[in-house]
DSSP file (Angstrom, degrees, kcal/mol; ACC not computed):
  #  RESIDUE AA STRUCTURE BP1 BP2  ACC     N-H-->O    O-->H-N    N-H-->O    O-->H-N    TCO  KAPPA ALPHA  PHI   PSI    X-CA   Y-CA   Z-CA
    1    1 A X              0   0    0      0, 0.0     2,-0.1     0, 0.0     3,-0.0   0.000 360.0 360.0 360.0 134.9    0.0    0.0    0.0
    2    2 A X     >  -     0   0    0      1,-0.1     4,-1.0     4,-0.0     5,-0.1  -0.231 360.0-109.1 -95.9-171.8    1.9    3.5   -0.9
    3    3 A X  H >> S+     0   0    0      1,-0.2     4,-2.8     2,-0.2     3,-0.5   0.932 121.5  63.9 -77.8 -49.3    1.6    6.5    1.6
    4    4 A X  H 3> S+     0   0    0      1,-0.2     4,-0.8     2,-0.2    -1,-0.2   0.862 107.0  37.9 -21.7 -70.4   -0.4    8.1   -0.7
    5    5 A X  H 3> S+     0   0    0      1,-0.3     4,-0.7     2,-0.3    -1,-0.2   0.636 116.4  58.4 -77.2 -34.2   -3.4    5.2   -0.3
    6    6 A X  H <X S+     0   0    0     -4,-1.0     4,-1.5    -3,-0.5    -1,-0.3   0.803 107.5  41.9 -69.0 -46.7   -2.5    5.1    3.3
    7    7 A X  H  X S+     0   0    0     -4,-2.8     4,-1.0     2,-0.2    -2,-0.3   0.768 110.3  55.0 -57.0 -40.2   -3.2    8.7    3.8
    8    8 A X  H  < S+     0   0    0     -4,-0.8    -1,-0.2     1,-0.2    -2,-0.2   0.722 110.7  45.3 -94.2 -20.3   -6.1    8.6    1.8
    9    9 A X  H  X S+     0   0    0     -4,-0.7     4,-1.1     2,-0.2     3,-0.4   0.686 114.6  54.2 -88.2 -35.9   -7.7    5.3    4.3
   10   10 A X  H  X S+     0   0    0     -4,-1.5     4,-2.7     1,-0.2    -2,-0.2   0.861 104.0  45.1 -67.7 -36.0   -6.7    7.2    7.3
   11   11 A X  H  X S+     0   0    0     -4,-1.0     4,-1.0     2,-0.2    -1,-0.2   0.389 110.8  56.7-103.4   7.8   -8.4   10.4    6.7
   12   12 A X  H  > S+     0   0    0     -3,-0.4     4,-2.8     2,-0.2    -2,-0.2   0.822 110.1  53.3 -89.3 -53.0  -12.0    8.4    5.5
   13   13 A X  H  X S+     0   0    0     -4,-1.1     4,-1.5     2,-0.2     5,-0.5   0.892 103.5  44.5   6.5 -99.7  -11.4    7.1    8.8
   14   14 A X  H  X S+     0   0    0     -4,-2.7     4,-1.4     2,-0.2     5,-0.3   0.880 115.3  55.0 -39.7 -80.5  -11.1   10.6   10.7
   15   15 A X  H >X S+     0   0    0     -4,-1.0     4,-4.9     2,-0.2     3,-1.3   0.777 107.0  48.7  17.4 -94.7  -14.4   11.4    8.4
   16   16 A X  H >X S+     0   0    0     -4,-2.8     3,-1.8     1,-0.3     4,-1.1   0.801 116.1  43.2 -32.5 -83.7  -16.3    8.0   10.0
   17   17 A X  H 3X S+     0   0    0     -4,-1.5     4,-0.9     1,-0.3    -1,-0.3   0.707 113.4  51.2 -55.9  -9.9  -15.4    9.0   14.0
   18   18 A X  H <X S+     0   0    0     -4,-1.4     4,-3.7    -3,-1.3    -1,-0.3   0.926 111.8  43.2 -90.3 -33.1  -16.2   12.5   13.5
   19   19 A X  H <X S+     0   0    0     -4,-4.9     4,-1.1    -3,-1.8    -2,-0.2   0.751 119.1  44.7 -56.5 -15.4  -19.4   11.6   12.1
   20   20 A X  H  X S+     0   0    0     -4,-1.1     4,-2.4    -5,-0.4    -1,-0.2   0.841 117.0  48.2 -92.5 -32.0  -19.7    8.8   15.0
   21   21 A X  H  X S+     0   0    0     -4,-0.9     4,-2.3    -5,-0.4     3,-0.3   0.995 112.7  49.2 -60.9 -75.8  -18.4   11.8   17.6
   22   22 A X  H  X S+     0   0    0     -4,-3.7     4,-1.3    -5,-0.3    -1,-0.2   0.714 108.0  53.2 -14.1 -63.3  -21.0   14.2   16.1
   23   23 A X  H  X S+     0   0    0     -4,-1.1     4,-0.7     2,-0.2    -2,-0.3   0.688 117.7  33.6 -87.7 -29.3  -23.8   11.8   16.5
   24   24 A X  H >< S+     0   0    0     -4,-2.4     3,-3.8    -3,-0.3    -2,-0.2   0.860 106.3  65.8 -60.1 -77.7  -23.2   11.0   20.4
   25   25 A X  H 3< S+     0   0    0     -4,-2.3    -2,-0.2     1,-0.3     5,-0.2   0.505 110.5  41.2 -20.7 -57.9  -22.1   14.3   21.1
   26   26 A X  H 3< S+     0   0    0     -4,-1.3    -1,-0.3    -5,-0.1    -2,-0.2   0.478  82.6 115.0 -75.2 -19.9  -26.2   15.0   20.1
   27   27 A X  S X< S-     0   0    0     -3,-3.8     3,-0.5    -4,-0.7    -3,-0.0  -0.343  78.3-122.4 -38.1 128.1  -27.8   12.2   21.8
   28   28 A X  T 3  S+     0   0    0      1,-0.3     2,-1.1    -2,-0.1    -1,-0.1   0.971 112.6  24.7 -64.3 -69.0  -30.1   13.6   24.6
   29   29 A X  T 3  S-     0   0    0      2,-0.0    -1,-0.3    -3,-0.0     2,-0.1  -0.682  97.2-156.3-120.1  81.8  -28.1   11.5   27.4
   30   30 A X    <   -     0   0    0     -2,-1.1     2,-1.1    -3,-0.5    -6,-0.1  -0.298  27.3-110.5 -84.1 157.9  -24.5   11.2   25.5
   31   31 A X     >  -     0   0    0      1,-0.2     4,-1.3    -2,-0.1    -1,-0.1  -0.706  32.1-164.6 -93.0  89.1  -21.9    8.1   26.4
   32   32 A X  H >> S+     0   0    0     -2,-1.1     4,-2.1     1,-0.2     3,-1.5   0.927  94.8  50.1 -36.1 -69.0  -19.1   10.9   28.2
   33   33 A X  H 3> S+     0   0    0      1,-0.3     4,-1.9     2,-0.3    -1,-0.2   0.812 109.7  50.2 -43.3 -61.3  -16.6    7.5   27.9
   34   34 A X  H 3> S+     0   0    0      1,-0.2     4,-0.9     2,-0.2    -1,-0.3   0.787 108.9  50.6 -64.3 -28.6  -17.6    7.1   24.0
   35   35 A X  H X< S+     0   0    0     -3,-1.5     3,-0.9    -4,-1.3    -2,-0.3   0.977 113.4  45.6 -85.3 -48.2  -17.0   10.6   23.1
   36   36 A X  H 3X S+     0   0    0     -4,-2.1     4,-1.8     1,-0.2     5,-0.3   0.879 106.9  52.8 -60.0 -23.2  -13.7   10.5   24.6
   37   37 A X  H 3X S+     0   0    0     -4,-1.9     4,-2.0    -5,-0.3     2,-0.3   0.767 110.8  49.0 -64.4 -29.6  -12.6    7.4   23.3
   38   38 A X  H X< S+     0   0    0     -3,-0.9     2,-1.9    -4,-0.9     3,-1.6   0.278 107.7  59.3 -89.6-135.2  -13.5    8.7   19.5
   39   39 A X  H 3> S+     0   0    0     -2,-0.3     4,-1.1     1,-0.3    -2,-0.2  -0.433 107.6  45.2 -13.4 -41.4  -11.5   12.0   20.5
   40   40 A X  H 3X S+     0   0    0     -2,-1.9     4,-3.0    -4,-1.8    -1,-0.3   0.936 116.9  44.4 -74.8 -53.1   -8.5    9.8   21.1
   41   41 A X  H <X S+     0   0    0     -4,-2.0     4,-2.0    -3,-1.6    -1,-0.2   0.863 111.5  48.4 -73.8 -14.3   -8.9    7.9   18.0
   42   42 A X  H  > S+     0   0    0      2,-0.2     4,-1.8     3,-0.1    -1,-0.2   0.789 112.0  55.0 -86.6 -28.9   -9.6   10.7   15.7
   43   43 A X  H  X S+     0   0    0     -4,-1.1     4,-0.5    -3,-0.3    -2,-0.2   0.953 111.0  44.8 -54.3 -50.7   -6.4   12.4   17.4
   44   44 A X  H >X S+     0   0    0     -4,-3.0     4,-1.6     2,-0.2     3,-1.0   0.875 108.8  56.3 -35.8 -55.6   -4.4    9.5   16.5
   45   45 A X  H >X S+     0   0    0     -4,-2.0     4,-7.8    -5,-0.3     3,-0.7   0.974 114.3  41.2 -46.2 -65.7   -5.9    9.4   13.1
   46   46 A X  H 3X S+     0   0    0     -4,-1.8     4,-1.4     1,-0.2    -1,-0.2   0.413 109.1  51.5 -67.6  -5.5   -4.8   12.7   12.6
   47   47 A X  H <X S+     0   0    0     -3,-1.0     4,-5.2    -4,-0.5    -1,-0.2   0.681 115.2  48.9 -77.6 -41.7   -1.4   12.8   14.1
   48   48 A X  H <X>S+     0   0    0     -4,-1.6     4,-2.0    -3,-0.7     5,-0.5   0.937 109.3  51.4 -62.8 -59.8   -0.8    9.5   11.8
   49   49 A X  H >X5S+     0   0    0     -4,-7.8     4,-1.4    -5,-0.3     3,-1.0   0.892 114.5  45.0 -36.1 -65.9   -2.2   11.5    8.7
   50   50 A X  H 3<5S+     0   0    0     -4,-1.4     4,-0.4     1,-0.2    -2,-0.2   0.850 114.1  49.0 -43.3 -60.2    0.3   14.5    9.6
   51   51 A X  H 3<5S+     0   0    0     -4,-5.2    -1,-0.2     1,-0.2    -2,-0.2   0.602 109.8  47.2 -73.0  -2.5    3.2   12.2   10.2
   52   52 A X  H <X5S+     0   0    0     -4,-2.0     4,-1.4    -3,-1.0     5,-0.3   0.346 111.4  55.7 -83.7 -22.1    2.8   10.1    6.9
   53   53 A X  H  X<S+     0   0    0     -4,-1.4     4,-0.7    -5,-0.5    -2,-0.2   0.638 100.6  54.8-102.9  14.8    2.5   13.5    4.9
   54   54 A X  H  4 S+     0   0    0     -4,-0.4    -1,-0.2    -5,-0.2    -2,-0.1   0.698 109.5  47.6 -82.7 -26.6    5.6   14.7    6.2
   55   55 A X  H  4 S+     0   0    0      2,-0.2    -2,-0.1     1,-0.1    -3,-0.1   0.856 114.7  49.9 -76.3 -41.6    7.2   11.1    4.6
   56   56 A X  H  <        0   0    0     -4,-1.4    -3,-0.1     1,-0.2    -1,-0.1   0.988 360.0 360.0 -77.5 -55.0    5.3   11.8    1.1
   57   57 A X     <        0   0    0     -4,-0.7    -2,-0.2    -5,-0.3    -1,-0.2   0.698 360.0 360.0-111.3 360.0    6.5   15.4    0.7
């Protein structure tokens, strides 16, 4: 898989959990635990994105 492809799987990713984030966060009685736990992984995601487009360019 190139960096490129990598990049591109990571940041549909970040996409999905923010949509999943979004959709607690709006829930009348939202899962505190579930929204942090997609905050971590969508930080990750995006720390990962940053440091594979440092590699590409």
């Amino acid at each position: 898989m190139s960096l490129a492809t990598r990049i591109d799987t990571l940041k549909s990713r970040h996409g999905t959990i923010d949509a999943e984030l979004q959709r607690e966060e709006a829930r009348p009685a939202p899962n505190l635990a579930e929204i942090s736990r997609l905050k971590r992984e969508k930080l990750r995601l995006k720390d990962e994105i940053n440091r594979l487009a440092v590699e590409v360019a």
